[in-house]
Phi, psi and omega in degrees: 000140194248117141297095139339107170259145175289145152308114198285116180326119193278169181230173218254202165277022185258308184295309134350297203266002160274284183335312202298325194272346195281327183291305179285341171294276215288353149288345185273289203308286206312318205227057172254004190259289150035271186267013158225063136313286181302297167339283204315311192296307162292348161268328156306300192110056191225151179273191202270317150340291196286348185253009180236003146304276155355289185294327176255344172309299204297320181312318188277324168312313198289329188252004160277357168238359153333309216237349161265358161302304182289358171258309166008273194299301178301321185269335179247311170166154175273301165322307167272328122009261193321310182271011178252355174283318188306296178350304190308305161309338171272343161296294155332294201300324204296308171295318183304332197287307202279015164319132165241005145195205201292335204272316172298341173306289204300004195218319167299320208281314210299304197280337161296319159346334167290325174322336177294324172282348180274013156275334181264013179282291185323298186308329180285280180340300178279342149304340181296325195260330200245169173259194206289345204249321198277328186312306228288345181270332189257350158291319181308301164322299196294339181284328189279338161278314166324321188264335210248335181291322230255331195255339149321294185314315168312312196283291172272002177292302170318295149323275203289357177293286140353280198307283164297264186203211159272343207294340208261041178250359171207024174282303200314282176291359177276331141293326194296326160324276164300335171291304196310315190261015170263320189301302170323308202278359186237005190255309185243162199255146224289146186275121182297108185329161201251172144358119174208119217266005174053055146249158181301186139281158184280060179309318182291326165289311157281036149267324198275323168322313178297313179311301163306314175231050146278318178311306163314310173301313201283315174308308143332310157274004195237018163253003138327326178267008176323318188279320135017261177221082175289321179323288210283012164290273169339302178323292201286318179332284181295350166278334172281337170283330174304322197279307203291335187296292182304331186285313168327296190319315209281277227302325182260002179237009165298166161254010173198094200272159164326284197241153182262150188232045155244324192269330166287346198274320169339126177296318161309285175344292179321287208313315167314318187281336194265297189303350188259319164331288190307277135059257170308293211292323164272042163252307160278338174308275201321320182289001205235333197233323174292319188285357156301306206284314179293323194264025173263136192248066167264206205237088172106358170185167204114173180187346158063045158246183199269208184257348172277343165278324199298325175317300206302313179296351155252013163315291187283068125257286188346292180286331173290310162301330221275278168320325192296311180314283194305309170318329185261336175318282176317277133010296165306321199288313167294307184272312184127131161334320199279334170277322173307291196297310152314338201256345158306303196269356160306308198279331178285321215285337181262336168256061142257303178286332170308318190254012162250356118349315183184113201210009171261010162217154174354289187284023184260325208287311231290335184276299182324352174257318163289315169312289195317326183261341189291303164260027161258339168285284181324298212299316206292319166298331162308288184325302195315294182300274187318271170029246192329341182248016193257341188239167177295150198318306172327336180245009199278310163326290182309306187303280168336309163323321190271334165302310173287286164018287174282346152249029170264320185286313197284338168295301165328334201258299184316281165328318150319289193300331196259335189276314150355279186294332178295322188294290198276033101001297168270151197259165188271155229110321225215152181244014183226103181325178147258149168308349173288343176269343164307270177354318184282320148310295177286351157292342197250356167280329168286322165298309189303343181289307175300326176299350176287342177312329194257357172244002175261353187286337171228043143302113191284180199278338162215155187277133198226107198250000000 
């Protein structure tokens, strides 16, 4: 017996461009914590453990529902997925504003944290809709608003924090958030549900993920303090390999696993995933220490601004990611992933050793951020963009999924590791890092960057997985 499927109704540039703002709102949302930190520790009262908490909570929330979005998503509609994810989000933003102190925040953040998942939701819908030339351009668009919506966030939070207050730094996109996504639910047309093997969720893989990198974090922040307390360094070291064990295991006797690690055993994949880690993670150190480095006031380096210069001083990365989505898109489709991404991890790899190289006046940070946000917008988008258009409709949610994953973990890890070295850094006593723990970041985010070279050298000129 042949089942007819109807053919899905095509959409126009309104519908594209409701996505694109639904992408540039919840990048805004995501990434106002970022740059007010030090604002934030001080009107809370909060320590430094707690403000590097703070910073990676929304992150880990993300990247344990990235990927049960995107199976969802592939299984139900990508479009009804999204606005009951957006909904979630919109609570979130909603408790962040009104919080009053670390722990209800810290419960606001856990649930914007879904927001993450609204990029491979998006990634279906518009393969659902588009053919293979116009997706691969309009996937370019959204990833590049989405990273360029992250540096808008960046941008203004400070001056509206300052201004206003902290609440409306995140009342503000959190409104931008729901017009987007009523513009979404009234611009596009429901994409018809996928492929479905009638199993459940994978609860048990998506406990032991969550378990695994709340652990990674704990491990990470608690190894400055190693010499301290190694037992319990140790401990977690081994609880994390248990987590990590058990999770392989779940994953690979699921009959509907969380995230498929078969679909990860591909070589384009992996390779994607390992190149989108690295990436990210010498991406968020620079995004975690330069905006340290402007409000630090040590002897002979430092600049001692508020939070509102700092906004102004991350304007052009803000506009080079912003250019970066559609350039790798574009980029991809012409040249090949391979070329993109090389020419991505040469330029973070040289303003990353740049700015720990000269870093005494303004303009070293303000051009090293840009380079830095400019090929991490390339390298992601490229991944991202072949990813999606390389596996079958039916996998576009999953595969895209394991790509955000890896740049949900390697920013986790990165931002951790840049927080690490300053706390041990600072001498005790004392609120001022030394400069050798800047220096020390950013040399080790340019190696760990470069090293990706070796994995793009046996890469095909676009990811065919």
């Amino acid at each position: 017996m042949t089942t007819t499927l109807t053919p899905p109704v095509p959409i126009g540039k309104a519908a594209v461009g409701a996505l694109g703002m639904l992408a540039l709102s919840t990048g805004a949302l995501e990434s106002v914590v970022a740059p007010t930190i030090p604002l934030l520790e001080r009107e809370l009262d909060m320590s430094q453990s707690e403000g590097a908490l703070l910073s990676i909570v929304l992150l880990i929330t993300g990247a344990l529902i990235t990927p049960l979005a995107g199976k969802l998503g592939d299984r139900y509609g990508g479009k009804r997925i999204l606005i009951r994810l957006m909904a979630v989000v919109s609570v979130g933003g909603t408790v962040s504003a009104l919080a009053p102190n670390l722990p209800v925040l810290l419960v606001g953040q856990v649930l914007q944290g879904a927001m993450i998942g609204a990029l491979p939701l998006s990634f279906i819908v518009v393969r659902e809709h588009l053919p293979a030339g116009e997706s691969k351009v309009a996937i370019g668009v959204v990833s590049g608003l989405f990273v360029g919506g992250s540096m808008v966030g960046m941008l203004s939070a400070g001056p509206v924090a300052e201004q206003l207050s902290r609440h409306w730094m995140f009342a503000l996109p959190t409104v931008a958030v729901i017009g987007a996504t009523l513009l979404v639910n009234r611009l596009m047309p429901t994409d018809p549900p996928g492929r479905s093997d009638g199993s459940g969720i994978d609860w048990p893989g998506l406990l032991l993920l969550s378990g695994m990198l709340t652990t990674l974090m704990l491990v990470l922040a608690l190894a400055p303090e190693a010499g301290s307390q190694p037992l319990a360094l140790v401990a977690l070291v081994l609880v994390l390999a248990a987590f990590a064990a058990g999770w392989v295991r779940v994953e690979r006797r699921a009959a509907a696993p969380m995230i498929d690690l078969r679909m990860l055993a591909r070589p384009a994949i992996w390779k994607a995933c390992v190149l989108t880690f690295v990436i990210c993670l010498g991406a968020t150190m620079a995004v975690y220490l330069i905006p340290q480095l402007f409000d630090e006031r040590g002897d002979g380096y430092g600049f001692g601004a508020g939070a509102t210069e700092i906004g102004f001083y991350l304007l052009p990365g803000a506009v080079a990611a912003t250019l970066a989505g559609p350039l790798g898109g574009i980029g991809e489709r012409r040249f090949g992933s391979r070329a993109v991404v090389n020419t991505g991890v040469v330029m973070m790899t040289v303003g990353l050793l740049a700015v720990a190289a000269m870093h005494t006046e303004v303009w070293h940070l303000v051009v090293g951020k840009m380079l830095i946000a400019l090929a991490n917008g390339l390298c992601v988008t490229a991944m991202m963009t072949s990813t999606a258009t390389a596996v079958d409709r039916g996998d576009t949610g999953i595969a895209t999924s394991l790509i955000l994953v890896s740049r949900v973990v390697g920013s986790a890890v990165g931002g951790q590791l840049g927080g690490a070295l300053l706390t041990a850094g600072t001498p005790s006593g004392s609120k001022v890092a030394a400069e050798s723990a800047y220096v020390t970041g950013f040399v080790i985010a340019g190696v760990v960057v470069s090293l990706a070279l070796f994995v793009t050298r046996t890469m095909s000129k676009g990811v065919k997985a």
